[in-house]
DRENDO-1510 file (C-alpha; in Angstrom, 1 decimal, always signed):
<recs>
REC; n; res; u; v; w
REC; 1; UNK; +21.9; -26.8; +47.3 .
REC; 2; UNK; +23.7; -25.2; +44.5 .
REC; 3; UNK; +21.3; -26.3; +42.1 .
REC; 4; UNK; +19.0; -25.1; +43.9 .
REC; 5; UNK; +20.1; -21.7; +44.3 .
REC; 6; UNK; +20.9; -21.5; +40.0 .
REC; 7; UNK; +17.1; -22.3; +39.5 .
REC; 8; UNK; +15.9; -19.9; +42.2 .
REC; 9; UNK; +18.1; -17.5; +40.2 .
REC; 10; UNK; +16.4; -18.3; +36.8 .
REC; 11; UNK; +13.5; -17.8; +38.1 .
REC; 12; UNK; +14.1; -14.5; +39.8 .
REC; 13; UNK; +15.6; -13.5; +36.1 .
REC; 14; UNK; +12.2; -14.5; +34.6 .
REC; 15; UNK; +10.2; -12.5; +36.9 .
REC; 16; UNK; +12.4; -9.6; +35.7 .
REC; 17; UNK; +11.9; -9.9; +32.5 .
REC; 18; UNK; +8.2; -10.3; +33.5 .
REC; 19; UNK; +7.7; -7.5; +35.4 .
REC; 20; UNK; +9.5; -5.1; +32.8 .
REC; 21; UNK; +6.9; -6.6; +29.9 .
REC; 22; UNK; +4.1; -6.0; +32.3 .
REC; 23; UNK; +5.6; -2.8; +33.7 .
REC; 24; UNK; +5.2; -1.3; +29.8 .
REC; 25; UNK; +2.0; -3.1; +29.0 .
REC; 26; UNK; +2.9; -5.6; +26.2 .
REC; 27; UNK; -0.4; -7.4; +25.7 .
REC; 28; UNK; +0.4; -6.5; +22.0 .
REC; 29; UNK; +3.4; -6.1; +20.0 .
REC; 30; UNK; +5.3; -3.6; +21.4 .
REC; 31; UNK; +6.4; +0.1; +19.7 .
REC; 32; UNK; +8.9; +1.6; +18.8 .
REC; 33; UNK; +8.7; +3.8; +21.9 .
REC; 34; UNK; +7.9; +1.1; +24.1 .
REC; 35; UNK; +11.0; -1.4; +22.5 .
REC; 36; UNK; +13.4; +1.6; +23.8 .
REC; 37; UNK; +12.3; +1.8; +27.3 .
REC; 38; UNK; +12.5; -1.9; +27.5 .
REC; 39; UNK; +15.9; -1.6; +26.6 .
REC; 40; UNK; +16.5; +1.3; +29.3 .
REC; 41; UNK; +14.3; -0.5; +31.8 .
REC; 42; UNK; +16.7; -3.8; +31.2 .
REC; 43; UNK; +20.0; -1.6; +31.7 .
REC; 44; UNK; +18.5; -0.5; +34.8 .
REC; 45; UNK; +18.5; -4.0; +36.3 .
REC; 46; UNK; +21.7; -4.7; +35.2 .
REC; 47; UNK; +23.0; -1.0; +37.3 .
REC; 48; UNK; +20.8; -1.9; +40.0 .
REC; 49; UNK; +22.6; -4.8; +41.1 .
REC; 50; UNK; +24.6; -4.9; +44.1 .
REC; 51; UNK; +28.4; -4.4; +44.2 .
REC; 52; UNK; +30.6; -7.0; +43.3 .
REC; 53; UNK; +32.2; -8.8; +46.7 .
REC; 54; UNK; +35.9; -8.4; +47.0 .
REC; 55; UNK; +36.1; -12.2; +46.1 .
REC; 56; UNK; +34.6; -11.0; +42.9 .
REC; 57; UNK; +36.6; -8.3; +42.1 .
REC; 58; UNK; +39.7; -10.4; +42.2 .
REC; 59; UNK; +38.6; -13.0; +40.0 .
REC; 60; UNK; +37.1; -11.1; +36.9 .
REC; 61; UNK; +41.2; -9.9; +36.1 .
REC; 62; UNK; +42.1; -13.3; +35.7 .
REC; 63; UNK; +38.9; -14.2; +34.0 .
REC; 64; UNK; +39.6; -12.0; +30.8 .
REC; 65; UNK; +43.0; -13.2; +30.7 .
REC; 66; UNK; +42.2; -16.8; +30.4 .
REC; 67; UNK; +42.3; -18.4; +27.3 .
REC; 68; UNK; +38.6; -19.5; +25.7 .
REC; 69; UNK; +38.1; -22.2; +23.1 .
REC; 70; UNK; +40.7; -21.7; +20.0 .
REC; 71; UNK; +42.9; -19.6; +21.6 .
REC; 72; UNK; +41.0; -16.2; +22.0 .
REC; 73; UNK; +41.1; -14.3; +25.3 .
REC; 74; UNK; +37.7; -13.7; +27.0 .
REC; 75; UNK; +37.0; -10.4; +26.1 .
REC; 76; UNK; +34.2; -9.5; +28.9 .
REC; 77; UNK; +33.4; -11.5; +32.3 .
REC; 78; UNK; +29.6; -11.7; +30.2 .
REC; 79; UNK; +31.0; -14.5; +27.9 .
REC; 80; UNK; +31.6; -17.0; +30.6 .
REC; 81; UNK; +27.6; -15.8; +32.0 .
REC; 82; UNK; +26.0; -18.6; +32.9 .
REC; 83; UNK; +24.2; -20.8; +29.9 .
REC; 84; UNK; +20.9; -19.7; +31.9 .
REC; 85; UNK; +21.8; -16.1; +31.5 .
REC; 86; UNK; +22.8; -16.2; +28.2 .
REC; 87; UNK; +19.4; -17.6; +26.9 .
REC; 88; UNK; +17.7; -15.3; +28.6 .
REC; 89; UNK; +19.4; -11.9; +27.3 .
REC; 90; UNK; +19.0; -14.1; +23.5 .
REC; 91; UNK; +15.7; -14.2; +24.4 .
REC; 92; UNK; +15.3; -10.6; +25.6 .
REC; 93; UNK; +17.1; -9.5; +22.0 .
REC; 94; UNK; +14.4; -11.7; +20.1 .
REC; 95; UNK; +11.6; -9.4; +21.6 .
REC; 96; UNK; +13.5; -6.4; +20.8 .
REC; 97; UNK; +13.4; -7.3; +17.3 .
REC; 98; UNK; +10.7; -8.4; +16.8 .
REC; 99; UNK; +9.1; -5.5; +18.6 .
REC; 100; UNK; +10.8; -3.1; +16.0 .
REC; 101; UNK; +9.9; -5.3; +13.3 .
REC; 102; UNK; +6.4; -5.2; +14.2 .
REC; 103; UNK; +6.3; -1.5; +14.7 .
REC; 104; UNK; +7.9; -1.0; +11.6 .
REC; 105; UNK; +5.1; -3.1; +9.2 .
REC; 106; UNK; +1.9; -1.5; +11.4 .
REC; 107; UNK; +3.2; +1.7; +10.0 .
REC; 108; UNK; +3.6; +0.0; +6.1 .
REC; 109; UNK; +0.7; +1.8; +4.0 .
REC; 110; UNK; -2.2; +0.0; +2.4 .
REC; 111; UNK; -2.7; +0.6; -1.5 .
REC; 112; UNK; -6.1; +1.6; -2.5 .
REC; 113; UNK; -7.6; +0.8; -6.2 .
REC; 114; UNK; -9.2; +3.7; -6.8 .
REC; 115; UNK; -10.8; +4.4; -11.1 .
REC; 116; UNK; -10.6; +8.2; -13.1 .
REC; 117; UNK; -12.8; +8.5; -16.2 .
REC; 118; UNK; -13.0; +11.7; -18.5 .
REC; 119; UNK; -13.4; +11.0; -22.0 .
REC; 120; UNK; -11.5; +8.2; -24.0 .
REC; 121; UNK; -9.5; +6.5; -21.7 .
REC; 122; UNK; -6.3; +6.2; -23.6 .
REC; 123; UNK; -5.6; +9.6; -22.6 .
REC; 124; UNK; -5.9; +9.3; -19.2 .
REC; 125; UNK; -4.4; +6.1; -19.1 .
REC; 126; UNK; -1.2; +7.7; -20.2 .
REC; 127; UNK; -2.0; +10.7; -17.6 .
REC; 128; UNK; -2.4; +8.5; -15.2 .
REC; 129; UNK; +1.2; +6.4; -15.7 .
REC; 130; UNK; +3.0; +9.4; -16.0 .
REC; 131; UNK; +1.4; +10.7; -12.3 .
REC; 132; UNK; +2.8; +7.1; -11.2 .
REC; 133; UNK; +6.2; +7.8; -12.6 .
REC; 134; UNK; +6.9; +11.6; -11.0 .
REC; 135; UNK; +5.0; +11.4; -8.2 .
REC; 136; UNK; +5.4; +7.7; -6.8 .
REC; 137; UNK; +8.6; +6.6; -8.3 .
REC; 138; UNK; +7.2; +3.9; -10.4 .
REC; 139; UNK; +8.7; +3.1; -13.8 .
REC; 140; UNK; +7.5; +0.7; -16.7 .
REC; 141; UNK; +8.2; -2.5; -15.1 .
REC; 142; UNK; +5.7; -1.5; -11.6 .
REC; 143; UNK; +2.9; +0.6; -13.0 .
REC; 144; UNK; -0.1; -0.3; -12.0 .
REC; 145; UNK; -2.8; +1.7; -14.3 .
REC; 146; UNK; -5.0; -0.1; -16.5 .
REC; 147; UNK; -8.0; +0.9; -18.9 .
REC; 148; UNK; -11.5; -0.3; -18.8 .
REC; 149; UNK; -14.6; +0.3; -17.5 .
REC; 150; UNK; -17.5; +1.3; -14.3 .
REC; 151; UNK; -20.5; +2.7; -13.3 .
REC; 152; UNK; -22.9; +0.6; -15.6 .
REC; 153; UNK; -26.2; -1.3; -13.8 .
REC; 154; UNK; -25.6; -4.7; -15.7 .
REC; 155; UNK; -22.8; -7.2; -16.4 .
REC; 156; UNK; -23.0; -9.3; -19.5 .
REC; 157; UNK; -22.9; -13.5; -19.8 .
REC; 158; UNK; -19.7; -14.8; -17.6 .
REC; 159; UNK; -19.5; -11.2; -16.2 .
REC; 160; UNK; -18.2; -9.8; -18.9 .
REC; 161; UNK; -18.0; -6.3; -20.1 .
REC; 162; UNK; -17.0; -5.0; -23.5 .
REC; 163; UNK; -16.1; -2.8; -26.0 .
REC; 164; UNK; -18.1; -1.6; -28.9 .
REC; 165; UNK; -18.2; -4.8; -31.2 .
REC; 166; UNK; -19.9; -7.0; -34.0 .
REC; 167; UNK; -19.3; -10.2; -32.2 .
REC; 168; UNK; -22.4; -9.4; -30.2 .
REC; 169; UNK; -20.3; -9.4; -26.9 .
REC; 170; UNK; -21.8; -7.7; -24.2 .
REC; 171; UNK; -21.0; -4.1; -25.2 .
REC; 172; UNK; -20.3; -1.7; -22.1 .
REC; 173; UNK; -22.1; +1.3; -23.5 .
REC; 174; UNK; -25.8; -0.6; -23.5 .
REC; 175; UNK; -25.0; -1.7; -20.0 .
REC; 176; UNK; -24.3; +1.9; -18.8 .
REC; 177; UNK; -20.6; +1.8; -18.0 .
REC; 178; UNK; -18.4; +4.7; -19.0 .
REC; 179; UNK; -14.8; +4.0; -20.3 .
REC; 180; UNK; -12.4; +4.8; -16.9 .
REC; 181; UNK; -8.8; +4.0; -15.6 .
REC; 182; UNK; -8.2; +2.5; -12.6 .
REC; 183; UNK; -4.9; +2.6; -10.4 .
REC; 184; UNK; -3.0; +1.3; -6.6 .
REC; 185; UNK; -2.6; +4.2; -4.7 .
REC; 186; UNK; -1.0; +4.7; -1.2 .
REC; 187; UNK; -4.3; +5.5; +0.8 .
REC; 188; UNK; -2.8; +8.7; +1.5 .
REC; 189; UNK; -2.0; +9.9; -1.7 .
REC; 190; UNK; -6.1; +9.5; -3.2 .
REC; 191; UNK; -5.7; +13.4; -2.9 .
REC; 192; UNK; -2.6; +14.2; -4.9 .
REC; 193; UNK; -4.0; +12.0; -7.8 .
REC; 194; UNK; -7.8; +13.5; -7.7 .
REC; 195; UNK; -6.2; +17.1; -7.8 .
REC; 196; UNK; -4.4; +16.3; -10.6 .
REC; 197; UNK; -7.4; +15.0; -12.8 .
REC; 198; UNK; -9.9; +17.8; -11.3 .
REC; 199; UNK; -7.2; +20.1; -12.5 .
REC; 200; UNK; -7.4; +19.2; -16.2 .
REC; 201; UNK; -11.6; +18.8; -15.5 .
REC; 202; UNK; -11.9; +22.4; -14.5 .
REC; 203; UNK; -9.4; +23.8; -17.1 .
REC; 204; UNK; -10.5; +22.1; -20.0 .
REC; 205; UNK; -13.1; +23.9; -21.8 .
REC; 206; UNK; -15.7; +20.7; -21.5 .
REC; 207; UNK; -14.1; +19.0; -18.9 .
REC; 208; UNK; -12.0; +16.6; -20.9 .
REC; 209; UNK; -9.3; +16.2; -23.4 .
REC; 210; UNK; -11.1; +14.6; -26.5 .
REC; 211; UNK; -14.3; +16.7; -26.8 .
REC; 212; UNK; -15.5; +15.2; -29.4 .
REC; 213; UNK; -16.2; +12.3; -27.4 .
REC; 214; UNK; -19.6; +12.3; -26.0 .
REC; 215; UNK; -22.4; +10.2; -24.7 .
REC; 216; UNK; -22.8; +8.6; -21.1 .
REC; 217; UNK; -19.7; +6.4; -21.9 .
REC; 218; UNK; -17.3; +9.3; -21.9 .
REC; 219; UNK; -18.9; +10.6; -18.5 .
REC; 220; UNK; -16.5; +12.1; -15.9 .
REC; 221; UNK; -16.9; +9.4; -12.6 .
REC; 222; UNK; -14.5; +8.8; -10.1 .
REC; 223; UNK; -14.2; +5.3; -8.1 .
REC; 224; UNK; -13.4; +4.5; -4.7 .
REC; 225; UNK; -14.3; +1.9; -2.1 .
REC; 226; UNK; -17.0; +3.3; +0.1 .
REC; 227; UNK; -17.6; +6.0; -2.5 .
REC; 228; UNK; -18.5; +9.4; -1.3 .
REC; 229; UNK; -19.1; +7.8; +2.3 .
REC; 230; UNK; -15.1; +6.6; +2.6 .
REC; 231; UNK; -13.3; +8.5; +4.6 .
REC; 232; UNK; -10.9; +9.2; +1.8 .
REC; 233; UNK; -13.5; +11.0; -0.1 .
REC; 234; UNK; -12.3; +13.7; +2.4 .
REC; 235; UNK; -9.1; +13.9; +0.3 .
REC; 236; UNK; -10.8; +14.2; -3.3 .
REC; 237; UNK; -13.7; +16.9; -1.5 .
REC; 238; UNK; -9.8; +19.3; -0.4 .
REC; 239; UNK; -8.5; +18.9; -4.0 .
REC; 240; UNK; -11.4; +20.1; -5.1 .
REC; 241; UNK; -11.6; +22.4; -3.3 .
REC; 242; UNK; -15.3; +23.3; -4.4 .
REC; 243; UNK; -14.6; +23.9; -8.1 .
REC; 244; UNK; -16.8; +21.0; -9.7 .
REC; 245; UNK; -19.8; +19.4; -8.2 .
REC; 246; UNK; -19.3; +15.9; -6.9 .
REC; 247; UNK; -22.4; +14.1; -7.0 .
REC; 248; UNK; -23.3; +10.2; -6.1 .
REC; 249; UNK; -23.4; +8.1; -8.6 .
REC; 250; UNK; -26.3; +5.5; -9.3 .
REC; 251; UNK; -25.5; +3.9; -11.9 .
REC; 252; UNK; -25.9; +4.2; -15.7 .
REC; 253; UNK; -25.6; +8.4; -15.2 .
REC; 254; UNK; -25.5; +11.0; -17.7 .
REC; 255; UNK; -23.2; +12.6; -19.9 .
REC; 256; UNK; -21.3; +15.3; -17.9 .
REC; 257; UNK; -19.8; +17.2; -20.6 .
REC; 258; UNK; -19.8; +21.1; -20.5 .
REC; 259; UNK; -21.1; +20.7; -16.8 .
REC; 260; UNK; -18.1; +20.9; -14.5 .
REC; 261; UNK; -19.7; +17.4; -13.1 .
REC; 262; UNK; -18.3; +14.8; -11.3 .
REC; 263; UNK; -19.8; +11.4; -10.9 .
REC; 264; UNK; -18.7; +9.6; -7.7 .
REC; 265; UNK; -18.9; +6.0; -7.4 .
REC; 266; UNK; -19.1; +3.1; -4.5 .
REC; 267; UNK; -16.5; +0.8; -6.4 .
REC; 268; UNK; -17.4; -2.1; -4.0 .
REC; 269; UNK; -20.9; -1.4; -5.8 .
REC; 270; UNK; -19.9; -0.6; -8.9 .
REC; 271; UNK; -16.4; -2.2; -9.8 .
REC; 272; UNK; -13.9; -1.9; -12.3 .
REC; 273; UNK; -13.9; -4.2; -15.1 .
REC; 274; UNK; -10.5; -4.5; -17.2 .
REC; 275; UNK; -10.8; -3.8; -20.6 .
REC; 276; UNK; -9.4; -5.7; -23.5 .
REC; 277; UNK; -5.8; -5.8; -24.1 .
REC; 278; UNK; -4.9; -3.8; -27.1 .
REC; 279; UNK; -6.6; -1.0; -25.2 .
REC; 280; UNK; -4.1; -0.9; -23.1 .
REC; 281; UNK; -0.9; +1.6; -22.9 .
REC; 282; UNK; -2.9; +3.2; -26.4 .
REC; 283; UNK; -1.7; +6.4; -28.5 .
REC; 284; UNK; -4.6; +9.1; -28.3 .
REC; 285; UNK; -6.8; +9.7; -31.1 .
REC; 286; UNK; -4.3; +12.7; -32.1 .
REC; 287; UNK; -1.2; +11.9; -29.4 .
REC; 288; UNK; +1.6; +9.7; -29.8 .
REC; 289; UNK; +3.1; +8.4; -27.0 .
REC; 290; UNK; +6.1; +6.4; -27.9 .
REC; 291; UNK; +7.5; +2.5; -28.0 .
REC; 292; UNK; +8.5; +3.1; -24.1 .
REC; 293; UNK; +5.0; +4.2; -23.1 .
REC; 294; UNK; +3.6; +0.5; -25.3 .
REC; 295; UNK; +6.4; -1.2; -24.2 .
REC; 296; UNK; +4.6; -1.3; -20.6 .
REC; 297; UNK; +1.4; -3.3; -22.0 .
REC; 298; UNK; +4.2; -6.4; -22.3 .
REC; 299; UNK; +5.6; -5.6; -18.6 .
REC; 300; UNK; +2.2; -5.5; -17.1 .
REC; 301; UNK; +1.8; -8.6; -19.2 .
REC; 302; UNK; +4.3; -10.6; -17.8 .
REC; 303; UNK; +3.9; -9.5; -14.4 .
REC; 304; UNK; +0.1; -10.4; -14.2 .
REC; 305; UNK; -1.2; -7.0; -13.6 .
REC; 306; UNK; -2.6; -7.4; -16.9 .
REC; 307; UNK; -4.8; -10.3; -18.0 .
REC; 308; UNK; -7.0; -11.6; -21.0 .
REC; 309; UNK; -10.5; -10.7; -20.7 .
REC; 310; UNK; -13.3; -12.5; -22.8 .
REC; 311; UNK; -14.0; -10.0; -25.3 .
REC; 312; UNK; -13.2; -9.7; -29.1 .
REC; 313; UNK; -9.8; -8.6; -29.6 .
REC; 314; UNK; -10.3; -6.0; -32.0 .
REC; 315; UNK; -6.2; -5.1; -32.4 .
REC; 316; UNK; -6.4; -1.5; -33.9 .
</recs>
């Protein structure tokens, strides 16, 4: 009969603990919001109950003053709960946890890869880094920019996609890429880094740093999956804030220099292609950036960000 009644018990716990799931509609991980009312709902079982009996009442004095295992006193009548009980208020703990656990990674933020170009891209590599630094707390060893190149029609033998060379590698120019920089942004933050670069496009008298630099590889293009169709383009259309023209990209476009011209690329269509390592973490043509700023070409290196390509090697 006793055994009876403990499993009748157990199983009117269980249907508690049911009920209180089903009561807050945990089909799916549960939220933050819903992992506190769970925990309210289960105190208000607990206050619910009925009054202990007088039989009760005197035995719970003498309970906490009883010796348990080792010595200790029993600190609360809840450490001599029943082994039934105890698994089930484990168990009850395990779904809070893993309830705030799984609230806390649906709100983690996706990276995006998203690719600048305007002008030589040793420049705005080192823009670019320097945006990761101040504004997203990176440093040298987690940087994520690296030069190279987009927007071109045609990939060459073993899809590969090169710099000017004599080794008759396929050269990126004849294949209608332009030279651009591509970075891991927080999908939020797409805007913060297109402000930046439309800044310096507007500003500058021909819409990029190394003027001299012209032709269809120097062309000003910006990358992002689902080009101007993603619904981050939204952010890049508020930053600039109607100052150049965005237009779609096709592929192999023109020269934008002097024209306050944007190009805007699908990178899904038309994707990034590394460059060659000694292009990476570059002086400018008339900048010098330091040992620190080259020093990251080793980091990226050694962290596999940054990978051998096969292309010529040209080293200067």
């Amino acid at each position: 009969m006793a055994a009876r009644c403990r499993r009748g018990a157990r199983v009117s716990a269980l249907l508690v603990l049911t009920q209180i799931l089903s009561a807050h509609g945990w089909a799916a991980p549960p939220s933050a919001d819903k992992t506190r009312a769970l925990t309210a709902a289960a105190f208000s079982v607990e206050a619910s109950a009925p009054p202990r009996s007088a039989a009760e009442q005197q035995v719970l004095p003498s309970l906490r003053s009883q010796p348990a295992g080792f010595g200790a006193p029993v600190a609360d009548a809840s450490a001599v709960a029943p082994r039934w009980l105890r698994g089930l208020l484990a168990a009850l703990a395990v779904v809070v946890a893993v309830a705030a656990g799984g609230s806390k990674a649906a709100r983690a933020e996706s990276d995006v890869g998203v690719f600048f170009g305007q002008g030589c891209f040793w420049h705005v590599q080192h823009e670019v880094v320097k945006k990761e630094i101040s504004f997203l707390g990176r440093d040298g060893s987690s940087v994520t920019a690296l030069a190279g190149y987009a927007g071109g029609t045609k990939v060459g033998d073993k899809g590969r996609v090169c710099y000017h060379n004599i080794a008759m590698a396929p050269d990126y120019g004849s294949m209608g890429h332009t030279e651009v920089v591509n970075v891991k942004i927080p999908e939020s933050k797409v805007g913060e880094f297109a402000k930046d670069y439309l800044d310096d496009a507007v500003k500058l008298k021909y819409g990029r740093h190394d003027p001299q630099d012209r032709g269809t590889e120097y062309r000003s293009a910006i990358g992002l999956p689902g080009g101007m169709d993603s619904p981050l383009f939204k952010q890049i259309e508020a930053a600039n804030d109607g100052r150049l023209q965005l237009l779609r990209g096709a592929g192999d476009d023109d020269d934008t220099v002097g024209t306050k011209k944007v190009w805007v690329y699908d990178s899904d269509k038309f994707p990034f292609y590394q460059g060659e390592i000694y292009h990476q973490f570059h002086d400018d043509m008339a900048d010098k950036y330091g040992d620190k700023y080259h020093k990251m070409k080793d980091s990226a290196l050694s962290r596999g960000n940054l990978k051998s390509v096969e292309c010529p090697e040209l080293g200067f």
